[in-house]
C-alpha positions as CSV (number, residue, x, y, z in Angstrom):
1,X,0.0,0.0,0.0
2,X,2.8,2.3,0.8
3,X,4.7,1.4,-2.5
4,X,0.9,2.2,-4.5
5,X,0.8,5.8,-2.5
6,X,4.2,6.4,-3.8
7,X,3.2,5.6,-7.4
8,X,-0.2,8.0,-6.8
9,X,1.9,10.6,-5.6
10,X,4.7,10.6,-8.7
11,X,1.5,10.5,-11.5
12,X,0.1,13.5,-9.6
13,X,4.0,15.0,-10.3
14,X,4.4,14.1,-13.3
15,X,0.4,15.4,-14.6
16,X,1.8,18.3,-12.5
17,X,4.7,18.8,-14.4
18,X,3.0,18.2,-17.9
19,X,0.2,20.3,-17.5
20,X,3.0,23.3,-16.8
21,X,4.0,23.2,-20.8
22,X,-0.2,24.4,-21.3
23,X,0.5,26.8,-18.4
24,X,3.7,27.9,-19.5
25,X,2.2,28.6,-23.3
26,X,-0.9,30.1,-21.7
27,X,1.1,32.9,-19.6
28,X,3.3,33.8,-22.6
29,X,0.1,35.1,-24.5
30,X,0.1,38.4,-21.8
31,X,4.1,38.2,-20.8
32,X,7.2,38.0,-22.6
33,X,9.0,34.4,-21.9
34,X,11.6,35.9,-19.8
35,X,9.1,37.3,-18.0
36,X,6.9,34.5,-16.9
37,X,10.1,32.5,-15.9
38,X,11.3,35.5,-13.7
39,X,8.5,35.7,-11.6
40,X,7.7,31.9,-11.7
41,X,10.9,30.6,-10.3
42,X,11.2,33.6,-7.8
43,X,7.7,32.0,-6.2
44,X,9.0,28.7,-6.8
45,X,11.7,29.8,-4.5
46,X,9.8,31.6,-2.2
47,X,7.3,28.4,-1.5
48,X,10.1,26.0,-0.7
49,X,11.5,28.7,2.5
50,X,8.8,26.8,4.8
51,X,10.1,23.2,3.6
52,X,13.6,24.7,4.6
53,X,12.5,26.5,7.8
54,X,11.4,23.0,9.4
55,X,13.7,21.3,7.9
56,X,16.4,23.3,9.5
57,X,14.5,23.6,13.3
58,X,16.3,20.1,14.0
59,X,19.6,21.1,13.0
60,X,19.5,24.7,14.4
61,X,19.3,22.9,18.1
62,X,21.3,20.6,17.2
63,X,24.1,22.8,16.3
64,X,23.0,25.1,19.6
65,X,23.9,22.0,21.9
66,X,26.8,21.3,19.9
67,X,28.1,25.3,21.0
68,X,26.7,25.4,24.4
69,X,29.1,22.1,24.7
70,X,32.3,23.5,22.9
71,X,31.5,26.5,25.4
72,X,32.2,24.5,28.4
73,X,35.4,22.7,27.1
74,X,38.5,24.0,27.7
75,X,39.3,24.5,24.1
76,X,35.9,26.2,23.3
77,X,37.2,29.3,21.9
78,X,39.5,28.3,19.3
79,X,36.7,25.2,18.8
80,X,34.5,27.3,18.3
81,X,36.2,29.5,15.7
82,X,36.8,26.4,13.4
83,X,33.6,25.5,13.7
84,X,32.5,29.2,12.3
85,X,35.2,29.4,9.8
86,X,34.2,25.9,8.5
87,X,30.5,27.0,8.1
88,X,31.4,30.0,6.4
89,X,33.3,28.0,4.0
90,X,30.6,25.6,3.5
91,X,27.8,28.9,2.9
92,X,30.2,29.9,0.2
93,X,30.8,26.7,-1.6
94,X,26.7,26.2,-1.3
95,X,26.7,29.9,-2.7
96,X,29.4,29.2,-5.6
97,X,27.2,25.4,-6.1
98,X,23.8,27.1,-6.4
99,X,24.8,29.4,-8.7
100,X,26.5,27.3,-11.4
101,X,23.4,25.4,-11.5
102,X,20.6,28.3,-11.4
103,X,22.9,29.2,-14.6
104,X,22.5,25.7,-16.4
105,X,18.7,25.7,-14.7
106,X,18.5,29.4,-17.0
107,X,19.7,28.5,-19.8
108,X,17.4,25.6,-20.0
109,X,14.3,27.1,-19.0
110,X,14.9,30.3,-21.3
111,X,15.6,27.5,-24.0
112,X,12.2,25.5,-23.0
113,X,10.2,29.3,-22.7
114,X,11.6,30.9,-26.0
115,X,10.9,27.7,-28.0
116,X,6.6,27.7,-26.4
117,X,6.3,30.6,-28.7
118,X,7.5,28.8,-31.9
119,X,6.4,25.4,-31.0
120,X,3.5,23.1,-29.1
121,X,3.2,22.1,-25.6
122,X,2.7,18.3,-26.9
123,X,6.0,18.2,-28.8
124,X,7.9,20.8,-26.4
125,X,7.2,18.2,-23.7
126,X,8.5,15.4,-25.6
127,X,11.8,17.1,-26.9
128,X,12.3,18.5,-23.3
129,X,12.1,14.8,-22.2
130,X,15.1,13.9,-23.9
131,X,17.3,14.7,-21.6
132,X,16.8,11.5,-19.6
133,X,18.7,10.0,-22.6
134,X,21.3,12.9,-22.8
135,X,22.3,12.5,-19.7
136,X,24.4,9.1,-19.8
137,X,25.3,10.1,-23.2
138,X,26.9,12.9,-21.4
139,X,28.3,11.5,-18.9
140,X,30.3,9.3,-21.4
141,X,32.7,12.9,-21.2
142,X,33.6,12.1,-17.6
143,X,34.7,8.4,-18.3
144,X,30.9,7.3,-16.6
145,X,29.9,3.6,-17.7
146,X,26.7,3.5,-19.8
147,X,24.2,0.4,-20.7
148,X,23.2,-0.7,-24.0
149,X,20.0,0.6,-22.9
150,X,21.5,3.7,-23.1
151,X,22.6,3.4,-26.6
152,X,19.2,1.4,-27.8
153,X,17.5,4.2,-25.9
154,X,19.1,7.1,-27.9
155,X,18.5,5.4,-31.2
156,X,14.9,5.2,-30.6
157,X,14.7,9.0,-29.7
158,X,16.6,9.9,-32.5
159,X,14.4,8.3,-34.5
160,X,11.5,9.8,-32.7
161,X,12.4,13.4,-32.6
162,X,13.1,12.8,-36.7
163,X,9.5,11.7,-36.8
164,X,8.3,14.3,-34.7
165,X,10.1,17.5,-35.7
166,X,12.3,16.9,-39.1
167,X,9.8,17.6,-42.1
168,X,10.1,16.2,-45.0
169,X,12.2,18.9,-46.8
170,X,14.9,17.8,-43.9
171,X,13.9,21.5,-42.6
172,X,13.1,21.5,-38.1
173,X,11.3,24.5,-36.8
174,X,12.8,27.1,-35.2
175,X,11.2,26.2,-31.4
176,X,11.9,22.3,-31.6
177,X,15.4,23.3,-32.5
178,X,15.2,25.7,-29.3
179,X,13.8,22.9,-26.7
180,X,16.3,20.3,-28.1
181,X,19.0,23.3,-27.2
182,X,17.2,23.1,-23.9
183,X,17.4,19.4,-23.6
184,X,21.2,19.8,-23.5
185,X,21.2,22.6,-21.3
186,X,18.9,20.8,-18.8
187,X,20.9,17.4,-19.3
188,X,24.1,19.8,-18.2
189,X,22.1,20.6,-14.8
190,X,21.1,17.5,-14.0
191,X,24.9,16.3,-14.0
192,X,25.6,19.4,-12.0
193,X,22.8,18.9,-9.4
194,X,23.7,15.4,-9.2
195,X,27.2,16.6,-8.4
196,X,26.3,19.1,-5.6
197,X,23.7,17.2,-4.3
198,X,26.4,15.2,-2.4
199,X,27.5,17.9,-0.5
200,X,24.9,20.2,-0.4
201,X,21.3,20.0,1.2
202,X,18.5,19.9,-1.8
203,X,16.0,22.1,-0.6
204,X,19.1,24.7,0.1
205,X,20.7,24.0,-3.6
206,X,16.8,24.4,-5.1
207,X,16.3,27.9,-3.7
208,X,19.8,29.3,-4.5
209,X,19.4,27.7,-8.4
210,X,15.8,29.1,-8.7
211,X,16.5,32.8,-6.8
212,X,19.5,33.0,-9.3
213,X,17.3,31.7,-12.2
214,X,15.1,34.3,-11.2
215,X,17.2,36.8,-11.1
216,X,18.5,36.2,-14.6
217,X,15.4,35.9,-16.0
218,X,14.3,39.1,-14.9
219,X,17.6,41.2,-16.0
220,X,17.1,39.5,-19.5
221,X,13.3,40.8,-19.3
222,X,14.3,43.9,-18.7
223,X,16.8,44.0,-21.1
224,X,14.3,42.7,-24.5
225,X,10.8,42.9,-23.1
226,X,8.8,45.5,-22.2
227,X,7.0,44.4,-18.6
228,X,3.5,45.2,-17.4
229,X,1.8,45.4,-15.2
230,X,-1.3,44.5,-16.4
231,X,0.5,41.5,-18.5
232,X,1.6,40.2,-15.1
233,X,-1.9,40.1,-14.2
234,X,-3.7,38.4,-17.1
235,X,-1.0,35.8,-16.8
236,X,-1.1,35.5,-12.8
237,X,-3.0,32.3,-12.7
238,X,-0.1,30.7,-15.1
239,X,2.5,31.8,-13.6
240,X,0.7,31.2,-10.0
241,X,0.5,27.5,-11.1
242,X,4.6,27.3,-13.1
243,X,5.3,28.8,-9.8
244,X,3.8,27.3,-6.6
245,X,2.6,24.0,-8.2
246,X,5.0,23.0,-10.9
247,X,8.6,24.1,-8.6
248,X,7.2,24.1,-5.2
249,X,4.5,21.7,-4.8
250,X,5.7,18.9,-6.9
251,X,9.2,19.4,-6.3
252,X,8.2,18.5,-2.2
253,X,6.0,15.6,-3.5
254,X,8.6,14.3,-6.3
255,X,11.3,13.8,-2.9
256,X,8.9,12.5,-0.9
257,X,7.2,10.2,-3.3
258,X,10.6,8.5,-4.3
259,X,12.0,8.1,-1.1
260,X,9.1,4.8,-0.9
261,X,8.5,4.2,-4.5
262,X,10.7,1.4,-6.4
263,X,13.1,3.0,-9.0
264,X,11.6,1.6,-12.1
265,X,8.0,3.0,-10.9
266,X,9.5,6.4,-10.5
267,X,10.9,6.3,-13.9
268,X,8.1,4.9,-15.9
269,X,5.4,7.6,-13.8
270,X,7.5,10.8,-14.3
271,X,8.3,9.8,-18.2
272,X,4.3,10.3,-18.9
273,X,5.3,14.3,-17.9
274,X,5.6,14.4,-21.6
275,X,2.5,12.4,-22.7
276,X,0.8,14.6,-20.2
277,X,1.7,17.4,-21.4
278,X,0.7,16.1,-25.2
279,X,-2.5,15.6,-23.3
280,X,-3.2,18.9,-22.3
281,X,-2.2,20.4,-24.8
282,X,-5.1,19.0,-27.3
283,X,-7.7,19.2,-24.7
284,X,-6.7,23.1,-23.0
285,X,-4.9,24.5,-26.1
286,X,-6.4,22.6,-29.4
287,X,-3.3,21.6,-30.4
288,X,-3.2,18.7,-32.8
289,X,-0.6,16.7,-34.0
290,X,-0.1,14.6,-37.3
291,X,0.1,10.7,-37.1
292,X,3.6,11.0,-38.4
293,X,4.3,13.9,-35.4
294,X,2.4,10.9,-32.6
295,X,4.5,7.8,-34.0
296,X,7.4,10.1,-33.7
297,X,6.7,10.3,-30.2
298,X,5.9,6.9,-29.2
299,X,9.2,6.1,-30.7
300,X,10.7,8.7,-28.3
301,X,8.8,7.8,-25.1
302,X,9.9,3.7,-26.6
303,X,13.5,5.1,-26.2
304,X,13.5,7.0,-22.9
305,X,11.8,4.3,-21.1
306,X,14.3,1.8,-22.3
307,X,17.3,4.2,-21.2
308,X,15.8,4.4,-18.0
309,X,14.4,1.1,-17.4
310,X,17.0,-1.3,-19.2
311,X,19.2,-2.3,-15.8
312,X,16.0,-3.3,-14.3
313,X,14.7,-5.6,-17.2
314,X,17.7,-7.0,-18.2
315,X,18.9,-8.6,-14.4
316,X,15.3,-10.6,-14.2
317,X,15.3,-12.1,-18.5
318,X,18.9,-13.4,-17.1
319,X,17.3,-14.9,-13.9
320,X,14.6,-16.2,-16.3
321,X,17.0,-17.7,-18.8
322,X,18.8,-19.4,-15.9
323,X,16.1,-20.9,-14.3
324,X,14.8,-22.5,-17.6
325,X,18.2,-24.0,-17.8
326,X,18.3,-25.6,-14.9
327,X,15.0,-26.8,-14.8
């Protein structure tokens, strides 16, 4: 039962996370791209502080006890001056952390924003998706091992995205070439966040990368859009939504949901972000794609699923095979 509530929980991420493409091309009819992401991750941010407040009540006392104790040694003085200076240092490597990934996390989601405007949400979901087979790929740079899923996985995707977005005067539109850029960008983070993550605390590393994607956004908007007020408010319930429930919200439930959930579950339920998202964008926005443009992206979905999946399928047909032979 707990395993099935983890599963319930990821869907509700993952239909959380698709539906933000419709949300994402809704707000950009009142606010320049730049915009929208500006303000979103900025409340993104701002609705993670409680998650960080009680998360950090423990280890406030914690480190209160730890002083009070120092302050009775003998030694407590120069104790507790190491203790500082070492805290300092680790507040400026979470500092210097955050902010190489709210760079990578900008680039992608200006990528993913500017290429709504030229492109659907259906097929902007599915490009975006991509990056869970870039990501070994890349990590080939780095000397990482990678399956033959891996390489089975990025055929199939290949194939896929030729299906979904190459026409057939070998021409690709100007916003699936901008979310593909964006796959990279947000394949580039995730090897970054998976980096830091091992040093840093995540809800910590999430608000510095979104405050600093925030920030960026907003001295971009200011730089080539013209921001109103009044755009701000016919896109608030958007942005209200790519804010609080696509960064915030889902974010908490997507930790909470895998912490119980079995790896292959988590993989398979937050892969159907991009069906989801091909979903909503027929029913909210209208937007229909050709049978070529859908075969092109069940060959994709085919390919990420096997990337992500293929150490967990290929252990039990070996078991299988085994046991046939011995029987």
């Amino acid at each position: 039962m707990r395993t099935l509530k983890s599963d319930f929980i990821l869907l509700f991420v993952a239909t959380i996370w698709g539906l933000a493409f419709v949300a994402q091309r809704m707000g950009m009819d009142h606010v320049g791209p730049y915009t929208f992401n500006g303000i979103r991750f900025a409340l993104g941010a701002f609705s993670l502080l409680p998650l960080i407040i009680i998360t950090k009540k423990g280890g406030g006392k914690k480190t209160e006890k730890i002083e009070d104790d120092l302050c009775k040694n003998a030694l407590s003085k120069r104790a507790l001056k190491k203790d500082r200076a070492d805290n300092y240092d680790n507040i400026k490597s979470n500092l210097k952390g955050g902010i190489f990934a709210g760079i990578a996390l900008f680039a992608g989601a200006s990528l993913q924003q500017v290429g709504l405007v030229y492109t659907t949400a259906g097929k902007a979901g599915f490009i975006t998706g991509l990056y869970v087979v870039i990501v070994p790929l890349m990590g080939l740079l780095w000397k990482d091992k990678t399956s033959a899923g891996t390489w089975i996985g990025a055929i199939l995707a290949t194939i896929g995205l030729y299906l979904l977005s190459v026409t057939e005067s070998m021409t690709i539109s100007y916003g699936d070439l901008l979310e593909l850029a964006g796959a990279f960008c947000f394949a580039v983070h995730v090897h970054l966040v998976g980096k830091l993550g091992t040093r840093m605390d995540t809800l910590t590393l999430s608000f510095i990368q979104s405050m600093v994607c925030s920030a960026l956004s907003i001295l971009a908007a200011l730089i080539v859009e013209t921001i109103t007020f009044e755009g701000i408010k016919m896109a608030a319930l958007p942005i209200l939504y790519g804010g609080f429930f696509s960064v915030g919200i889902a974010y908490s439930l997507q930790i909470y949901g895998q912490k119980t959930s079995h790896p292959a579950h988590a993989s398979i339920l937050l892969s159907l972000e991009s069906v989801i998202a091909a979903i909503g964008g027929w029913i909210i926005l209208g937007e229909i794609l050709s049978g070529r443009s859908l075969l092109g992206c069940v060959v994709m979905m085919t390919g990420m699923l096997m990337s992500q999946l293929y150490p967990y399928i290929v252990p039990k047909l070996s078991n299988s095979t085994i046991k046939c032979e011995n029987n």
